[in-house]
C-alpha beads as a LAMMPS data file, in Angstrom:
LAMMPS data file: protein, C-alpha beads

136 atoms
135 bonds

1 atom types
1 bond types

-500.0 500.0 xlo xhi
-500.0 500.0 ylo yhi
-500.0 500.0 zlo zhi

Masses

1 110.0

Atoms # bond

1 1 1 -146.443 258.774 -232.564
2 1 1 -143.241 260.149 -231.536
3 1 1 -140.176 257.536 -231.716
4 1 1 -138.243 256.948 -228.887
5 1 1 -134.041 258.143 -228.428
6 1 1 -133.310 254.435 -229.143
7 1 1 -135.392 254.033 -232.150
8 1 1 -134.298 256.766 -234.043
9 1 1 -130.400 256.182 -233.963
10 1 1 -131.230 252.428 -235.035
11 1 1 -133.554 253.708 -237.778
12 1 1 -130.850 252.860 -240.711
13 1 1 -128.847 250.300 -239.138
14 1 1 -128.628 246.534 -240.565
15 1 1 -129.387 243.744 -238.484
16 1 1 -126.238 243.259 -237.223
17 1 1 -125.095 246.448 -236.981
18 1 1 -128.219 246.644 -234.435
19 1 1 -127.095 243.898 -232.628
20 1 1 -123.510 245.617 -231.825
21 1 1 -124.900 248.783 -231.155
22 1 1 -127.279 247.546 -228.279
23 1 1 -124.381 244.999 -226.808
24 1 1 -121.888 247.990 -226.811
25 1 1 -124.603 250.824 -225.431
26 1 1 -125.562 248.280 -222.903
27 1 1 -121.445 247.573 -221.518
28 1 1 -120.768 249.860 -218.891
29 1 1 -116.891 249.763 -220.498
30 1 1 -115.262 249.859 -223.414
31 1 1 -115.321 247.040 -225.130
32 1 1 -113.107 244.757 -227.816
33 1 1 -114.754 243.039 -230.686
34 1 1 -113.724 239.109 -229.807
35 1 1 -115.848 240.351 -226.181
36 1 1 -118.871 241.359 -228.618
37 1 1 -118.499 238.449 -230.911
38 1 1 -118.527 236.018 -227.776
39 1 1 -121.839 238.013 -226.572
40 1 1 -123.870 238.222 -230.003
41 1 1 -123.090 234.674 -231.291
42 1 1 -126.516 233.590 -229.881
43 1 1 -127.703 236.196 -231.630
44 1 1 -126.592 235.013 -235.412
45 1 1 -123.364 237.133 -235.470
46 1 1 -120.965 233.625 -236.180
47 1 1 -117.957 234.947 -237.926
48 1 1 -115.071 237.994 -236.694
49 1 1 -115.289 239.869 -240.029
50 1 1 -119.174 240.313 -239.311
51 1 1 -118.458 241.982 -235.939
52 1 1 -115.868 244.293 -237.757
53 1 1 -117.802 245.413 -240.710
54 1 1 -120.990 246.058 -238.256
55 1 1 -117.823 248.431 -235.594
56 1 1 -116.555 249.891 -238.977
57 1 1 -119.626 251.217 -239.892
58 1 1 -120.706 252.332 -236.544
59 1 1 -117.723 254.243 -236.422
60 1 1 -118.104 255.886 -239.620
61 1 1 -121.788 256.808 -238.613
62 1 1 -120.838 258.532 -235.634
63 1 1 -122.888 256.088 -233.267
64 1 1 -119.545 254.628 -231.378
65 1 1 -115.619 255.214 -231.170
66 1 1 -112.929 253.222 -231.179
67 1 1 -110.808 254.217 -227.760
68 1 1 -107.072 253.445 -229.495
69 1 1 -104.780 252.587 -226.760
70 1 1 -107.710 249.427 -225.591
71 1 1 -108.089 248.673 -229.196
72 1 1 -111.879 249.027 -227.926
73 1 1 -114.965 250.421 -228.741
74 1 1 -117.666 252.842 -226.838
75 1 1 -121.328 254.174 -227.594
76 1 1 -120.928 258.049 -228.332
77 1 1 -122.014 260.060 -225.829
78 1 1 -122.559 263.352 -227.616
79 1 1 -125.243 263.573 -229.619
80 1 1 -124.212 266.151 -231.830
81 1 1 -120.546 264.701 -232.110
82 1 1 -118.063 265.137 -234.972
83 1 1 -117.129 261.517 -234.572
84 1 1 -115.654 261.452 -237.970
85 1 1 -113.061 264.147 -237.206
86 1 1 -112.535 264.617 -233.662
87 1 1 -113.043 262.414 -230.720
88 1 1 -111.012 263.128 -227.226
89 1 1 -111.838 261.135 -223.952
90 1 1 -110.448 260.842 -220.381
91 1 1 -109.061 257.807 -219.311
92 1 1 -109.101 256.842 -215.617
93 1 1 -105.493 254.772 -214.963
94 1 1 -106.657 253.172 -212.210
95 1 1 -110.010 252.029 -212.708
96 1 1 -110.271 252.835 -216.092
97 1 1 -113.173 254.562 -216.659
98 1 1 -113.496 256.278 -219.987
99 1 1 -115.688 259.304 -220.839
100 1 1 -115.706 261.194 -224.106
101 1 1 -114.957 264.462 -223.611
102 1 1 -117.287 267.143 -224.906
103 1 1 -115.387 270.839 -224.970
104 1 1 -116.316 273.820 -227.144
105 1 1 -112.817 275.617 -226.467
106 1 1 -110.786 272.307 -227.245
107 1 1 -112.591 271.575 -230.526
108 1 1 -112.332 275.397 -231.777
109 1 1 -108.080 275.066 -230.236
110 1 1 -108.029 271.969 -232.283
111 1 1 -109.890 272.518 -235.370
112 1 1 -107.117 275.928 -235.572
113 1 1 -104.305 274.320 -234.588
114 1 1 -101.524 274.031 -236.986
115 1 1 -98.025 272.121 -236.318
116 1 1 -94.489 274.125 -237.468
117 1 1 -94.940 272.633 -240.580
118 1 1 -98.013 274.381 -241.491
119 1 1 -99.987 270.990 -241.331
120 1 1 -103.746 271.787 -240.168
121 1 1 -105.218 268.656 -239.360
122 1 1 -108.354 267.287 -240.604
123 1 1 -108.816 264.765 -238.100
124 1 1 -108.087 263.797 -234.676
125 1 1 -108.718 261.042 -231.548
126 1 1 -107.328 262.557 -228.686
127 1 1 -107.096 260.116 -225.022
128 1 1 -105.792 261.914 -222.078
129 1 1 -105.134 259.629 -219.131
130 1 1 -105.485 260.185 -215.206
131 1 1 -106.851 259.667 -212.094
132 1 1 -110.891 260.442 -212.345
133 1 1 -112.415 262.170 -209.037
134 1 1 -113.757 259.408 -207.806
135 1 1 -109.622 257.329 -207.725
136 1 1 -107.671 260.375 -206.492

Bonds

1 1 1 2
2 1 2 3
3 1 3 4
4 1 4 5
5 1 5 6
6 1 6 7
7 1 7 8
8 1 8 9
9 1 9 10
10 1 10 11
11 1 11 12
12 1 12 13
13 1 13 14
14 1 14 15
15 1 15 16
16 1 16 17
17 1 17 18
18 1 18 19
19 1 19 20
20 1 20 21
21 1 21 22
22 1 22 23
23 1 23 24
24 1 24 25
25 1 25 26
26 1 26 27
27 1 27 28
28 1 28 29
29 1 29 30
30 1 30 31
31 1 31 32
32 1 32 33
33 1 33 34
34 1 34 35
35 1 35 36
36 1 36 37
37 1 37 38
38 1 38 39
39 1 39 40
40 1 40 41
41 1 41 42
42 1 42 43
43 1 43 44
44 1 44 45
45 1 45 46
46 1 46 47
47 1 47 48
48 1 48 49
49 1 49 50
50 1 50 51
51 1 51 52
52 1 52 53
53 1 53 54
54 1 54 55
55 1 55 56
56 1 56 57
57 1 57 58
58 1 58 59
59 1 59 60
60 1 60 61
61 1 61 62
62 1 62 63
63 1 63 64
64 1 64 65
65 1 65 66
66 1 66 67
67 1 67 68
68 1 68 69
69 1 69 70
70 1 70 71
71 1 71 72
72 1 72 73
73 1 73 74
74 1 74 75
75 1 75 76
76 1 76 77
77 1 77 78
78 1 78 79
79 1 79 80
80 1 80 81
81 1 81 82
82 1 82 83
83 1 83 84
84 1 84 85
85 1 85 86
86 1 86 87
87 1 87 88
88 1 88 89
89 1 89 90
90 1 90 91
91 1 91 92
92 1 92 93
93 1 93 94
94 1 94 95
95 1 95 96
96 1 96 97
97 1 97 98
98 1 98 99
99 1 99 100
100 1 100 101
101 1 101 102
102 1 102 103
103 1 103 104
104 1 104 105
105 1 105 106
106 1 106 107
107 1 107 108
108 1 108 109
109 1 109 110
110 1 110 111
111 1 111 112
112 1 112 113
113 1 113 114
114 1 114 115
115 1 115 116
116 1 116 117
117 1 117 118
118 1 118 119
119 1 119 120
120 1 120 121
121 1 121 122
122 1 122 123
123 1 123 124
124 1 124 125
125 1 125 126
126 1 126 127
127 1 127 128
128 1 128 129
129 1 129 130
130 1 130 131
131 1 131 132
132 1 132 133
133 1 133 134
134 1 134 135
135 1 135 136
């Protein structure tokens, strides 16, 4: 029997971290943890620091990011994503769409790119903000 998408990227999650993952795949936006707390406390998620253990280690697995400047969180898009070192999205000013940015030539610029200094990073969320196609 062949598992479906779904199944297999939940396969070593914990209860709650299943919980979060299916709330934040199912939001059509980025979202902040008090916004999944308030949606998953039917569930049995009661208590903030069980939301942010469950985004921690979602994060860490590669299965969401953490959009900085919302102090929110997204499902990853890319499924063979380098989460843990390099995340860049777009970020629509106006109606604030976000998509996570998938580019060959930035990651190989990036993973290169070293400041005066000589400092080559190891890590790196990039957000570049605009008007999407759809606002202009």
């Amino acid at each position: 029997m062949v598992k479906s998408n779904m199944s297999q990227k939940q396969e070593h999650l914990s209860k709650n971290q299943k919980i979060v993952l299916d709330m934040i795949e199912k939001s059509n936006q980025p979202m902040k943890a008090y916004s999944i707390l308030f949606n998953v406390q039917k569930k049995g998620i009661k208590a903030p620091l069980q939301v942010y253990r469950a985004l921690d280690k979602l994060v860490e697995m590669g299965k969401i990011h953490k959009i900085e400047s919302r102090n929110a969180f997204i499902a990853c898009q890319n499924s063979s994503c380098q989460v843990a070192k390099a995340t860049a999205f777009s970020i629509c000013e106006m109606c604030e769409k976000v998509t996570e940015i998938s580019s060959s030539g930035l990651s190989k610029y990036l993973a290169s790119f070293k400041d005066k200094d000589g400092m080559k990073y190891s890590k790196y969320n990039l957000e570049f903000f605009g008007l999407c196609k759809k606002c202009r």
